[in-house]
NUFI-682452 format. One line per 8 residues: number of its first residue (from 1); their letters; for each residue z, x, y of N, C-alpha, C, O. Coordinates in steps of 0.1 Angstrom, whole numbers, plus 5000, padded with zeros to 4 digits. Each point is the difference from the previous one (the first is absolute). Example, Ala and Ser with C-alpha at 12.3 -4.5 7.8 and 13.67 -1.06 7.14 Angstrom:
<recs>
1	as	5078:5132:4943:5000:4991:5012:5000:5009:5012:5007:5010:5000 ~ 4986:4986:5011:5000:5009:5011:5008:4992:5011:5001:5005:5011 .
</recs>
This chain:
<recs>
1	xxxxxxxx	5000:5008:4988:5000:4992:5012:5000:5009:5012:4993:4998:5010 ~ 5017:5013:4988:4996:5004:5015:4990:5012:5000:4997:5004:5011 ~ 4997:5002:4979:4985:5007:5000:4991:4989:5005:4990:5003:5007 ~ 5012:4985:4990:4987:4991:5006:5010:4998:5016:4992:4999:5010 ~ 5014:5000:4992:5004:4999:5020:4996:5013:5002:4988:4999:5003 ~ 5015:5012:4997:4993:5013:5003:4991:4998:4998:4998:4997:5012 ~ 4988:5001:4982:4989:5003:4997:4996:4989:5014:4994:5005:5010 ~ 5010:4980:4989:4992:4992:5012:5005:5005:5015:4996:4996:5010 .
9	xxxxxxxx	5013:5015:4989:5006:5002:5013:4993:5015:5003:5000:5004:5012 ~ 4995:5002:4982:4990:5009:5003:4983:4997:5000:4990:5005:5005 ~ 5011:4984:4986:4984:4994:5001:4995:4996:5016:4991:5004:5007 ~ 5021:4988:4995:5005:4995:5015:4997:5007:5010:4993:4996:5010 ~ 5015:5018:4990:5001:5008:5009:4986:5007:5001:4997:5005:5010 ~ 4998:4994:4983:4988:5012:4995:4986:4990:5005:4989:5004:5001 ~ 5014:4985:5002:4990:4985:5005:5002:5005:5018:4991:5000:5008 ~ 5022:5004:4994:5003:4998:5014:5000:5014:5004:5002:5002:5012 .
17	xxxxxxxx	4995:5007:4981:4997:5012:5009:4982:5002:4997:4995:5010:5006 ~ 4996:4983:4986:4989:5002:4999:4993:4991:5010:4989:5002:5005 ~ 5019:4986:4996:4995:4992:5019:4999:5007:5008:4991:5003:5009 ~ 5025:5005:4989:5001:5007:5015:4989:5013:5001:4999:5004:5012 ~ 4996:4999:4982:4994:5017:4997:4983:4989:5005:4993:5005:5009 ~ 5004:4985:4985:4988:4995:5000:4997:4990:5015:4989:4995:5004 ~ 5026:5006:5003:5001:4983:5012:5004:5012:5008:5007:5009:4996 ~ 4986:4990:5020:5006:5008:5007:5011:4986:5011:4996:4989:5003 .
25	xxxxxxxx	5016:5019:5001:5006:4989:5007:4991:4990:5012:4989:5004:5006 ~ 5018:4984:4996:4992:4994:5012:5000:5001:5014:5010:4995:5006 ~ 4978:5012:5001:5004:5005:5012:4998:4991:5013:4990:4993:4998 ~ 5017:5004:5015:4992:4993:5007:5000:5011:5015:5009:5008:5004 ~ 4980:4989:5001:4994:5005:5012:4993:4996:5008:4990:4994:4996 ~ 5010:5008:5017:4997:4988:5011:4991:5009:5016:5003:5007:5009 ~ 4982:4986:4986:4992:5011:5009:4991:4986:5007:4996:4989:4994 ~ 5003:5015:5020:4989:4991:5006:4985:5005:5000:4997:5011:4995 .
33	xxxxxxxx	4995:4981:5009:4985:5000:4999:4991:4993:5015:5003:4988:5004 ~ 4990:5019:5002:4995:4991:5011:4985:4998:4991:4997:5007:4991 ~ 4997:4983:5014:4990:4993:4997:4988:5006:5002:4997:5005:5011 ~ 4993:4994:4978:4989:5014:5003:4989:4992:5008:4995:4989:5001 ~ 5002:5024:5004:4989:4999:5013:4990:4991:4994:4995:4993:5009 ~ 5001:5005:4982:4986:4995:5002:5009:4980:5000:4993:4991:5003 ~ 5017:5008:4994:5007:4987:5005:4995:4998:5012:4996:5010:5005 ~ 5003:4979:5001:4999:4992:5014:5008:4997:5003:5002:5001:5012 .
41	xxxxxxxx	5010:4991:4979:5007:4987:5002:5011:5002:4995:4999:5003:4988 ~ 5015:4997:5017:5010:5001:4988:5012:5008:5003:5001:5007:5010 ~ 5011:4991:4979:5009:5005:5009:5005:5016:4998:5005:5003:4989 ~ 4994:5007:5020:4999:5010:5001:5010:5007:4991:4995:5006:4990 ~ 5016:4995:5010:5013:5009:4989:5002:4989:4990:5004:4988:5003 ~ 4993:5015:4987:5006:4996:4989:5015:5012:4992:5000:5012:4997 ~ 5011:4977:5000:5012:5011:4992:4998:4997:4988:5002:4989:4995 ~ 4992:5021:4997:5001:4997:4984:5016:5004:4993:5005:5011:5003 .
49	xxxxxxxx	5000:4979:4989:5010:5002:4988:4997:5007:4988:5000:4992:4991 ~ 4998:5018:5005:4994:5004:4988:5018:5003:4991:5010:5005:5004 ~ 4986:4987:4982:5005:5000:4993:4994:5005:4987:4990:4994:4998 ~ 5014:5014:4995:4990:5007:4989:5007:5008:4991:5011:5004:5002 ~ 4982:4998:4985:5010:5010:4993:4989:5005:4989:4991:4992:4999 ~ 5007:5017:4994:4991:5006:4993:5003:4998:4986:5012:4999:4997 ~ 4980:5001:4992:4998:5000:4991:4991:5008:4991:4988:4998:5001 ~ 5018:5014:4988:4996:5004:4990:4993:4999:4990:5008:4995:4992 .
57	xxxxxxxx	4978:5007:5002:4993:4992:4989:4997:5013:4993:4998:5009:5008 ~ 5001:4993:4979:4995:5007:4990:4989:4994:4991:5003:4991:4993 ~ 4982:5011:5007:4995:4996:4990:4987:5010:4999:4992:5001:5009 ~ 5009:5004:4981:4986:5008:4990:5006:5015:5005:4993:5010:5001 ~ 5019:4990:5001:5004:5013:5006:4999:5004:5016:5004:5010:5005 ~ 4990:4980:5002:5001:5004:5014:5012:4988:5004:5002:4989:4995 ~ 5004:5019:5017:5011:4991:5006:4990:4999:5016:4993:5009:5006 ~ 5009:4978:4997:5001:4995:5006:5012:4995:5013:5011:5003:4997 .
65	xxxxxxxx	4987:4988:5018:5009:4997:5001:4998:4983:5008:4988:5001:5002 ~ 5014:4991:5001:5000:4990:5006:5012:4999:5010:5011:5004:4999 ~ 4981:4988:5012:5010:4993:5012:4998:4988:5000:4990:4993:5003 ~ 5028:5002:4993:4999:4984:5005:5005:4997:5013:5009:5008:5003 ~ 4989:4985:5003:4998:5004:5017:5003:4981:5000:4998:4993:4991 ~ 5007:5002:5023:5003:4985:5006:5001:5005:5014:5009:5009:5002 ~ 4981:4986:5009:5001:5006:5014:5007:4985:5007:4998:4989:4995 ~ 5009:5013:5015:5001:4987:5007:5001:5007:5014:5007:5010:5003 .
73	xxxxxxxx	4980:4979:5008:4998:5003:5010:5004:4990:5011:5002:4988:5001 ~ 4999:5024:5011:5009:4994:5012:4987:5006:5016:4993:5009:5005 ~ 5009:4981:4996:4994:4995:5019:5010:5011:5007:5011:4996:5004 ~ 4986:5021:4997:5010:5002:5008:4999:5010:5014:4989:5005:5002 ~ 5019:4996:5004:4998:5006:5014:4998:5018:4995:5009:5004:4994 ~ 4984:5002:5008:4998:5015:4998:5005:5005:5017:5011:5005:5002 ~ 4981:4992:5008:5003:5004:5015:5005:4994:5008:4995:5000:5011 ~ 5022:4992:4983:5009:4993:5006:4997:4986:5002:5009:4993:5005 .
81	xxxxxxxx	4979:5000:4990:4993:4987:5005:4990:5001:4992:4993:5010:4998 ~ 5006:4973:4993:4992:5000:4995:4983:4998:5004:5000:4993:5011 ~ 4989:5009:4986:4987:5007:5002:4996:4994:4991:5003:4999:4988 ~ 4984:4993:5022:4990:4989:4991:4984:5008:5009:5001:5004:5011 ~ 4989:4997:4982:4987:5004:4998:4996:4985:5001:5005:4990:4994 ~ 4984:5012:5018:4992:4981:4999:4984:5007:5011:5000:5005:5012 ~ 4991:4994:4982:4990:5005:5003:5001:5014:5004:5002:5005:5011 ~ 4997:4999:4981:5005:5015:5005:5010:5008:5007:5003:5012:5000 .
89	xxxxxxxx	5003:4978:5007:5007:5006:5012:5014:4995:4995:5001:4988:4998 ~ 5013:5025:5001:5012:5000:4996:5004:4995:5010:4996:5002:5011 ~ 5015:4987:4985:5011:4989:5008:5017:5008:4995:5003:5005:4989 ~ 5003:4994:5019:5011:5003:4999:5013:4986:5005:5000:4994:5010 ~ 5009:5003:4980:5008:4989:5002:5005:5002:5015:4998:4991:5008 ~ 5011:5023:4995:5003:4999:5016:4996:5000:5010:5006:4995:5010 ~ 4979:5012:4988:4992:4996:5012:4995:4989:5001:4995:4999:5011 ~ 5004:4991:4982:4994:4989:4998:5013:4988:5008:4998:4992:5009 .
97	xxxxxxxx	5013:5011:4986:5010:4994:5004:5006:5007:5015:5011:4995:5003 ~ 4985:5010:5002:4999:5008:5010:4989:4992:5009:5002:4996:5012 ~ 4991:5002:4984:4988:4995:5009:5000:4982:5002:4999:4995:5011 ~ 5002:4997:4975:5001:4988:4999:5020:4993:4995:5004:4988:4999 ~ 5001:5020:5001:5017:4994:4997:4999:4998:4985:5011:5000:4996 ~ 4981:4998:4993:5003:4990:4991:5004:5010:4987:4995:4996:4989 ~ 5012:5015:5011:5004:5007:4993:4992:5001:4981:4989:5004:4996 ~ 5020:4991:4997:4992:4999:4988:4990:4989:4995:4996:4998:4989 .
105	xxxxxxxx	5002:4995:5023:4993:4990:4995:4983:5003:4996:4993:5008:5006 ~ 5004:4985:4982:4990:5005:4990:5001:5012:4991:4993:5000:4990 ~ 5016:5012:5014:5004:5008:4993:5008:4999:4986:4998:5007:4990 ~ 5011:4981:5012:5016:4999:4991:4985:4989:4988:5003:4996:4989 ~ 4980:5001:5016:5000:4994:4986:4988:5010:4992:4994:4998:4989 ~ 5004:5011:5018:4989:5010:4992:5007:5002:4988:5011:4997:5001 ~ 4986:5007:4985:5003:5001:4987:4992:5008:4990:4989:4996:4996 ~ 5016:5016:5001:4988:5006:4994:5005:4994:4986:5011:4996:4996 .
113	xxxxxxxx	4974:5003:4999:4997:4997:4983:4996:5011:4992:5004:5002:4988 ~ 4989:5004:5018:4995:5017:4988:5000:5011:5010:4998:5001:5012 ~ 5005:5010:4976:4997:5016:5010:4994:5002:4986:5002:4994:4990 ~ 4985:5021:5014:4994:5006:4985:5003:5016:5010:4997:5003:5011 ~ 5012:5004:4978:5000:5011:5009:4996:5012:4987:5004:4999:4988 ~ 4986:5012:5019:5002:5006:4993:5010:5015:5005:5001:5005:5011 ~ 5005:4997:4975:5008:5011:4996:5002:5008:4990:4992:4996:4992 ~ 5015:5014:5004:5000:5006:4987:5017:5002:4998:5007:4993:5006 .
121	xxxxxxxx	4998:5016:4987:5011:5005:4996:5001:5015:4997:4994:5008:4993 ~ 5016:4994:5016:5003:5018:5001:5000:5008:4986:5006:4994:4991 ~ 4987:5018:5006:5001:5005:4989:4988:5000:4991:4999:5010:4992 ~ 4992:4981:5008:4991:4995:4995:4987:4995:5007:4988:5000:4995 ~ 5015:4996:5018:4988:4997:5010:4990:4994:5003:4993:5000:5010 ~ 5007:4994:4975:4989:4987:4996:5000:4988:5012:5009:4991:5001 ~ 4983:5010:5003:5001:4983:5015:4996:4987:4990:4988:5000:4996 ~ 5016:4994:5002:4998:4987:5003:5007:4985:5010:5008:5000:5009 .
129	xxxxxxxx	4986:4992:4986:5004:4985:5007:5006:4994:4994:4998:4996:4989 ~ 5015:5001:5023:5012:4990:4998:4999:4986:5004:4999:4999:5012 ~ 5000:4993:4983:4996:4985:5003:5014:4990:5001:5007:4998:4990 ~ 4996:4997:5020:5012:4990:5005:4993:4990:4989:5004:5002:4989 ~ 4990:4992:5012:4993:4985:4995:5010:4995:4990:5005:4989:5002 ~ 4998:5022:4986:5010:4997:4990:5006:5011:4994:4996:5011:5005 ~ 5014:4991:4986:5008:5006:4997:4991:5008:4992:4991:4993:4995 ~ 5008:5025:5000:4988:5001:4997:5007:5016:4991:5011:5004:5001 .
137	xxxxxxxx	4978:5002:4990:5001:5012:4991:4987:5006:5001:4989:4995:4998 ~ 5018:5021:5007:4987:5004:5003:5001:5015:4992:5010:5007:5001 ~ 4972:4997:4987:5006:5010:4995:4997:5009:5010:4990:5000:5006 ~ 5020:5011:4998:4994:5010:5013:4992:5015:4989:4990:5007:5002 ~ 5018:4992:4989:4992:5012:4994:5009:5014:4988:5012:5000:4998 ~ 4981:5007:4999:5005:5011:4986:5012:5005:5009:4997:5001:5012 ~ 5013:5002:4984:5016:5009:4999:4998:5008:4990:4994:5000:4990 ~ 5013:5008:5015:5011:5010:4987:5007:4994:4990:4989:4996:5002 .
145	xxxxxxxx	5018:4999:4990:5006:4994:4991:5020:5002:5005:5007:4990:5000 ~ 4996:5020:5001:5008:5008:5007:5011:4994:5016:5011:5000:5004 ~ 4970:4994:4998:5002:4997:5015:5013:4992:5007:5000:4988:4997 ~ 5011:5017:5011:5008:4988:5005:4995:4992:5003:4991:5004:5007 ~ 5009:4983:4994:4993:4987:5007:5011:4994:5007:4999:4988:5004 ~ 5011:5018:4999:5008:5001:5015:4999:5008:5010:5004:4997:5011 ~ 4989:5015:4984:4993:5006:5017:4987:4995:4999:4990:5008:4999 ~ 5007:4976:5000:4986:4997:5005:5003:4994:5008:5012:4995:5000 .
153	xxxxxxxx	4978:5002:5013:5005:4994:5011:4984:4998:5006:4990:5006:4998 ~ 5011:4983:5011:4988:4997:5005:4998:5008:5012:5009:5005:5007 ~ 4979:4997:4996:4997:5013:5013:4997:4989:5012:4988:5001:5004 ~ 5023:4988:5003:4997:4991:5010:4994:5011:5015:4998:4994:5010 ~ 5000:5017:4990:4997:5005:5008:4988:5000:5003:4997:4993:5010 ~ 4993:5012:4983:4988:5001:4997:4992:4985:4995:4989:5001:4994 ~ 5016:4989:5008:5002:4989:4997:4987:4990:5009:5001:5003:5012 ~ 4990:4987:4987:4997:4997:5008:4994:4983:4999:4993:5000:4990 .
161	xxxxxxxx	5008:4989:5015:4996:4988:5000:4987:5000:4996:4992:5008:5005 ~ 5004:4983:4984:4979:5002:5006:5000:4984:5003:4992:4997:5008 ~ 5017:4992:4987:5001:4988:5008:5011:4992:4999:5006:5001:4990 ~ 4999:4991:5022:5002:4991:5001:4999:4987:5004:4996:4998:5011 ~ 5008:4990:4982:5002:4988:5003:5010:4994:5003:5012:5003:4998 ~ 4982:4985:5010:5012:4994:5005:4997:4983:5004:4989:4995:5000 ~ 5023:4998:5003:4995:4983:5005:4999:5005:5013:5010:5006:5004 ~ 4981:4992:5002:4997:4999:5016:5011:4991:5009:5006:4992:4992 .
169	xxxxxxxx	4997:5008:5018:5004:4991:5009:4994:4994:5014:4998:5007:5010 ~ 5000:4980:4989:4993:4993:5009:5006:5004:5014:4994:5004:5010 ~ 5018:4994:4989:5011:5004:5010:4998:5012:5014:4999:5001:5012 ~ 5002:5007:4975:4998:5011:5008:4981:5008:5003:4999:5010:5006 ~ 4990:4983:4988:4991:5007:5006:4999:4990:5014:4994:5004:5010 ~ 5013:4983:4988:4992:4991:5011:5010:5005:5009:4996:4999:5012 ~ 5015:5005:4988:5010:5011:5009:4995:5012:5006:5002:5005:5011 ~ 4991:5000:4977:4987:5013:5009:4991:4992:5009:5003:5000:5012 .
177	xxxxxxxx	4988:4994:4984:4993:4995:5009:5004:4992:5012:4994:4997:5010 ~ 5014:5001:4987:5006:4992:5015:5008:5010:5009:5003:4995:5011 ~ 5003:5020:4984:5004:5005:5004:4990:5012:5008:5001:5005:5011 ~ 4989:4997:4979:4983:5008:5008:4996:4993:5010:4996:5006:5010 ~ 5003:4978:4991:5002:4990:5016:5005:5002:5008:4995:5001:5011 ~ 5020:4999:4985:5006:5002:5007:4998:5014:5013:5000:5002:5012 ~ 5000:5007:4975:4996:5017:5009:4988:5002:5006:4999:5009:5009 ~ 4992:4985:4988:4990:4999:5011:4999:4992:5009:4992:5002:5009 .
185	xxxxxxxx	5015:4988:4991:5007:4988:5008:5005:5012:5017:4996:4999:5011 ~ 5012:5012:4983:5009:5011:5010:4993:5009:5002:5003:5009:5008 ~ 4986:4990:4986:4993:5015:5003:4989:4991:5008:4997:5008:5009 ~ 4997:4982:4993:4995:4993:5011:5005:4997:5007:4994:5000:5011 ~ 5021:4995:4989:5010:4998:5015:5002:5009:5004:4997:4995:5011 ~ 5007:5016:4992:5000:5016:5000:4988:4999:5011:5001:5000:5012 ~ 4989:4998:4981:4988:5004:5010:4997:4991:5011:4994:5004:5010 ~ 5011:4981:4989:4997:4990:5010:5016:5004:5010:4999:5001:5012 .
193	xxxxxxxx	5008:5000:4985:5010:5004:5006:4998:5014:5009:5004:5000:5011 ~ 4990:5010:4986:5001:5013:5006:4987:4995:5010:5001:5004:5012 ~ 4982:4986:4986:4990:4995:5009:5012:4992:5013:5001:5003:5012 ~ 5005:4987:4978:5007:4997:5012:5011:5005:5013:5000:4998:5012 ~ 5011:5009:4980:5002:5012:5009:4993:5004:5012:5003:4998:5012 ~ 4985:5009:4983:4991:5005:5009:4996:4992:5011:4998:5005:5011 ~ 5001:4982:4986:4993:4992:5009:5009:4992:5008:4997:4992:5009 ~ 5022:5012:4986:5005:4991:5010:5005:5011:5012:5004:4996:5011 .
201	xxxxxxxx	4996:5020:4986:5002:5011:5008:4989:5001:5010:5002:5004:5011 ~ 4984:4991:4984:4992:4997:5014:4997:4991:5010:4993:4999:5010 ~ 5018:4990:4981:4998:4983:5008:4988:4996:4994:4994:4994:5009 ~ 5000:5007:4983:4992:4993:4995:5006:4989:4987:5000:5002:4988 ~ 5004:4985:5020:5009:4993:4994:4991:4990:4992:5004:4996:4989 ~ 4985:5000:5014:4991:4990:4987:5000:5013:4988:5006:4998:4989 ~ 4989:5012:5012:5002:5005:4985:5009:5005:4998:4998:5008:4991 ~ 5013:4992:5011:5012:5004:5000:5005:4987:4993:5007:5003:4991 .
209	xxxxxxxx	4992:4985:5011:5001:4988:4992:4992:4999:4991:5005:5002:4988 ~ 4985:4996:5013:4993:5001:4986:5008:5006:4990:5008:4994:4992 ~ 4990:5018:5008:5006:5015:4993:5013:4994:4993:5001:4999:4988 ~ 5009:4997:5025:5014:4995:4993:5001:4990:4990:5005:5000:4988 ~ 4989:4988:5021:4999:4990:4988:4989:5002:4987:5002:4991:4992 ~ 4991:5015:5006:4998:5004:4985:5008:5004:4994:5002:4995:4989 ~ 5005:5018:5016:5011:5007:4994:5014:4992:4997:5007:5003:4991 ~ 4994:4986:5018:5010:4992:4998:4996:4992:4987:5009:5001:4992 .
217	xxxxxxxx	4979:4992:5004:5002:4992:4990:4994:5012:4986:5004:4996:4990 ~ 4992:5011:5009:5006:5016:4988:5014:4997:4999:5005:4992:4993 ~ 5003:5016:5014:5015:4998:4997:5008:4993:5008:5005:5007:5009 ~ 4999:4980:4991:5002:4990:5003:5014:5001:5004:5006:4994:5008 ~ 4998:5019:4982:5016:4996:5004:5008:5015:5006:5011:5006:4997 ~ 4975:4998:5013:5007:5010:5005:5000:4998:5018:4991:5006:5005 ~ 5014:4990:4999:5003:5004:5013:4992:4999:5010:4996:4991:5007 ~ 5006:5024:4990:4991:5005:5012:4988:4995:5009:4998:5002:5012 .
225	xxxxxxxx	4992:4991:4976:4989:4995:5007:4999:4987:5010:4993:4996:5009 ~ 5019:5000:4985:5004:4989:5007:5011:5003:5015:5003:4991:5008 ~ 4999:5016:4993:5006:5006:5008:4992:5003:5016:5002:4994:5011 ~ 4987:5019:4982:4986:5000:5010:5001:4990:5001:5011:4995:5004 ~ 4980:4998:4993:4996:4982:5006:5006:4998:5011:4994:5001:5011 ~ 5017:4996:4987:5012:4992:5007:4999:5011:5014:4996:4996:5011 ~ 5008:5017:4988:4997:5007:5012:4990:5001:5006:5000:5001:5012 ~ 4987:4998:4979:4986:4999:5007:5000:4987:5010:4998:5000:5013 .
233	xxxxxxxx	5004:4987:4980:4999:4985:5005:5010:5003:5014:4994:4997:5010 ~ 5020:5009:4991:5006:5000:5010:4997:5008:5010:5006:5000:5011 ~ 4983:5011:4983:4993:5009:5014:4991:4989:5008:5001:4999:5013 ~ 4990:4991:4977:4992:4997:5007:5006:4989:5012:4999:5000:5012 ~ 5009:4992:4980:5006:4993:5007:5005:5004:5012:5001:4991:5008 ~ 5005:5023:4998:5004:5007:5010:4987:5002:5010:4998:4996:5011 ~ 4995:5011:4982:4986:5001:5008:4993:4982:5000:4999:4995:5012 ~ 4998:5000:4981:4997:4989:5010:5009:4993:5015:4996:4995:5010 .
241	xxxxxxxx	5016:5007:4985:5008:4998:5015:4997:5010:5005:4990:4997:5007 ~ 5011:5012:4994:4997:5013:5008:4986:4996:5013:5000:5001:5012 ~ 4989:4993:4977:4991:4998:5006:5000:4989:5004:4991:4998:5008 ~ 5015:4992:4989:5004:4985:5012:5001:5003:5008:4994:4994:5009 ~ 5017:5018:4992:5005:4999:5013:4991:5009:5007:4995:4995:5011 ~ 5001:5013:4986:4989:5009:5008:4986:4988:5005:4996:5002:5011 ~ 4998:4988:4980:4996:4991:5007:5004:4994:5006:4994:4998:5011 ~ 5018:4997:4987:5003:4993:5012:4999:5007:5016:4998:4995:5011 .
249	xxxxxxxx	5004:5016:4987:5007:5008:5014:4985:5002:5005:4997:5000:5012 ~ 4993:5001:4978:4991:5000:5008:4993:4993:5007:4994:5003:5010 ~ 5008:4983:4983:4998:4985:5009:5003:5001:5008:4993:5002:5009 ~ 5025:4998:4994:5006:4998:5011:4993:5012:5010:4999:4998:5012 ~ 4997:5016:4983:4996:5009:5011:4988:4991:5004:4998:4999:5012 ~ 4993:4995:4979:4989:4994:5005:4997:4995:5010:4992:5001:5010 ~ 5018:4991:4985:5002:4984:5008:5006:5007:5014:4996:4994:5011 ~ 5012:5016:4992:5007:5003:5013:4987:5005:5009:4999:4996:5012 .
257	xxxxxxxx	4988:5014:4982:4992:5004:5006:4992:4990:5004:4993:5001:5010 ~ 5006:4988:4984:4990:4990:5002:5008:4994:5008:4992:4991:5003 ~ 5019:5006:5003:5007:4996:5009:4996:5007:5013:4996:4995:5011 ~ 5005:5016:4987:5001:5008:5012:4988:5005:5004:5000:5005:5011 ~ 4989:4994:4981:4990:4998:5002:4992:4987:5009:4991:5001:5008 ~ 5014:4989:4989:4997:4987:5008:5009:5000:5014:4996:4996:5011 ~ 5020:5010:4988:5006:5000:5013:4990:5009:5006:4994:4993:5009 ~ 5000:5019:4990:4992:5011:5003:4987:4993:5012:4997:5002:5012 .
265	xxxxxxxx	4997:4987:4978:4987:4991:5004:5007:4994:5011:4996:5003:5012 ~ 5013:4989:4986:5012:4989:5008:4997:5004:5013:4993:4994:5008 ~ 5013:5018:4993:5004:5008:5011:4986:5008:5009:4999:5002:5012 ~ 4993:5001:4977:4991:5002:5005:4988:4988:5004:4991:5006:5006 ~ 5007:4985:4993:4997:4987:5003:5005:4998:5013:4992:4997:5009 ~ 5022:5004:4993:5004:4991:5014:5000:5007:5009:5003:4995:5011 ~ 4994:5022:4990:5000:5012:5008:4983:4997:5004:4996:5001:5011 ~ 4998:4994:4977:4985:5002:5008:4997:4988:5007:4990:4998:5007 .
273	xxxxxxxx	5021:4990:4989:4998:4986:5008:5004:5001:5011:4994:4996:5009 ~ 5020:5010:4992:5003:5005:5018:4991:5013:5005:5006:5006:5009 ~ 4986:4997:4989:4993:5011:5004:4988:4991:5004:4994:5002:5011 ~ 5001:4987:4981:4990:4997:5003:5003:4985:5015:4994:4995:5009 ~ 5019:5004:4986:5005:4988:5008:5001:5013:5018:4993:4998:5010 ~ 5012:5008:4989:5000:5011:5010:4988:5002:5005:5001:4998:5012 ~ 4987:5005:4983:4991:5005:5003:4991:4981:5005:4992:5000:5010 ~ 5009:4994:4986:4992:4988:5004:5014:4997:5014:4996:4996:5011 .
281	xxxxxxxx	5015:5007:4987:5006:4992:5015:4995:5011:5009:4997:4996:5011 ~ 5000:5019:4984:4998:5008:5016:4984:4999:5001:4994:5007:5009 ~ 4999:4986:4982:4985:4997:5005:4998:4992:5010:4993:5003:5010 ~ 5017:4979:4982:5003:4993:5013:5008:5003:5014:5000:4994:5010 ~ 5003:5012:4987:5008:5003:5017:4985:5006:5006:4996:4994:5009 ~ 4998:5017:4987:4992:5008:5007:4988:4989:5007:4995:4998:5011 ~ 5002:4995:4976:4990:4988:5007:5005:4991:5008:4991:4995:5007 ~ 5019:5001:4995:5004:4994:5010:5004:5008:5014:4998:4995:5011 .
289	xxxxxxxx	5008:5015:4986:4995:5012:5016:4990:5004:4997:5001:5011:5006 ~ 4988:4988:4989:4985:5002:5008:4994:4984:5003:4990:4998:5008 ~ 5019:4991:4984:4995:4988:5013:5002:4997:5010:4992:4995:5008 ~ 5027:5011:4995:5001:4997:5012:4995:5007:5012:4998:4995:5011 ~ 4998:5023:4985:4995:5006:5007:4984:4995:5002:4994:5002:5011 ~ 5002:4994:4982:4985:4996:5006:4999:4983:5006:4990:4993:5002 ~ 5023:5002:5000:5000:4985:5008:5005:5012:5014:4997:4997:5012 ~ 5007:5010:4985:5008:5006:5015:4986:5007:5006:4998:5000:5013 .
297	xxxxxxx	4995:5005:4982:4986:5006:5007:4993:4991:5003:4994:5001:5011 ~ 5005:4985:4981:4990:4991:5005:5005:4996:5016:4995:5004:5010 ~ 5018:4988:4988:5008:4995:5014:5001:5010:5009:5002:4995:5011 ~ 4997:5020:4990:4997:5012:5011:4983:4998:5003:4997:5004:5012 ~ 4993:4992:4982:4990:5006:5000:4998:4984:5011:4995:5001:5011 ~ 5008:4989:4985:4998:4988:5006:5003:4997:5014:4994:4993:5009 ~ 5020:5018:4990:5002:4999:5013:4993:5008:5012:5003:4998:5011 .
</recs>
């Protein structure tokens, strides 16, 4: 009885050190991936979970080795903020929220579904491809028989994405595009703002309005353009009194000259009426001393 418990207690033992010599332990390690160039669309750092452990094979005399490998992948920030690719051109979460307020919105539902990366393992250097899709056994290639399969380890350095997938979010491209509106929205107010400037430093206040109110309905909720306005409308309003009164004063100068113009006539009228009334009384007088002088010659000559 107890040669047969000895014997199953070494059978045993002899089961659990030929796993261990043939199973290398399970390792995990955790490397990101940005999204390869020939991608358009998509989200830039992927964090891969690699969980993996190696496996020993003997058959016809060559040893072999296998990796069973389970990746699980994460949406993650590599340069402090996460980084979405959308027509070529890299988005960044904080500048984005920096520009529009809306922080992770469309970001929190991007979701990657597959990475294919290829890689190899230190020691051996054979490259192949790791597939997320499912849980997977890959043979990498001939060993020594000898070989530890605890100093195997995957070479995540030299490591590189050839694709990923992912669910898109509606969210966030129509957040780009409304946010590329947006920035050309400022990069045209910018310009109607700096025309108008110009034109309210020369008094040139019709394009100087124009200018504003365009720029005002671009960004509606800034200020300033509405501001101009309001000071332009109260220049004008100053200069048209300005210029009331300046007509006016010139009426009234008008009207005084055209006064004094007619006293002028007035006066000169009644100077030439007594001049003329003067000159007709010393006519009459003269004809009447040359009447009486020639009745006085007649009455001498008679006598």
């Amino acid at each position: 009885m107890k040669k047969t418990l000895i014997s199953i207690l070494v059978f045993s033992c002899s089961l659990t050190f030929a796993q261990e010599v043939n199973r290398s332990i399970t390792k995990h390690s955790i490397w990101s991936y940005i999204l390869p160039e020939t991608e358009h669309s998509g989200p830039m750092d992927v964090s891969v979970d690699f969980e993996y452990y190696f496996v020993k094979e003997t058959s016809g005399g060559d040893t072999h080795v296998n990796i069973n490998y389970k990746l699980k992948l994460t949406y993650t920030a590599t340069f402090g903020a996460l980084r979405y690719k959308y027509k070529n051109r890299i988005y960044r979460q904080d500048e984005m929220h920096g520009t529009d307020g809306l922080s992770m919105v469309g970001f929190d539902k991007i979701k990657i579904t597959l990475i294919d990366i290829q890689i190899s393992v230190d020691n051996i250097g054979n490259s192949f491809s790791m597939n997320s899709s499912y849980d997977n056994v890959y043979n990498i290639g001939s060993i020594s028989k000898d070989l530890d399969l605890n100093h195997l380890n995957l070479s995540l350095v030299g490591s590189r994405a050839n694709r990923i997938n992912f669910d898109d979010s509606f969210e966030l491209t129509a957040r780009i595009d409304k946010m590329e509106k947006l920035m050309k929205d400022r990069d045209n107010y910018k310009e109607l703002i700096n025309k108008a400037d110009i034109s309210f430093k020369s008094k040139n206040w019709e394009d100087a309005k124009v200018n504003y109110s365009k720029a005002s309905k671009l960004l509606y909720n800034d200020p300033y353009p509405k501001e101009q306005l309001d000071k332009i409308k109260e220049i004008e309003n100053d200069e048209k009194a300005n210029q009331k009164l300046i007509d006016e004063k010139k009426e009234s100068s008008s009207n005084n000259t055209e006064a004094s113009k007619n006293n002028k006539n007035t006066t000169t009228d009644k100077a030439a009426s007594n001049a003329s009334k003067s000159t007709n009384n010393a006519a009459s007088n003269q004809s009447n001393s040359l009447k009486k002088a020639t009745q006085e010659i007649l009455i001498w000559l008679m006598v």
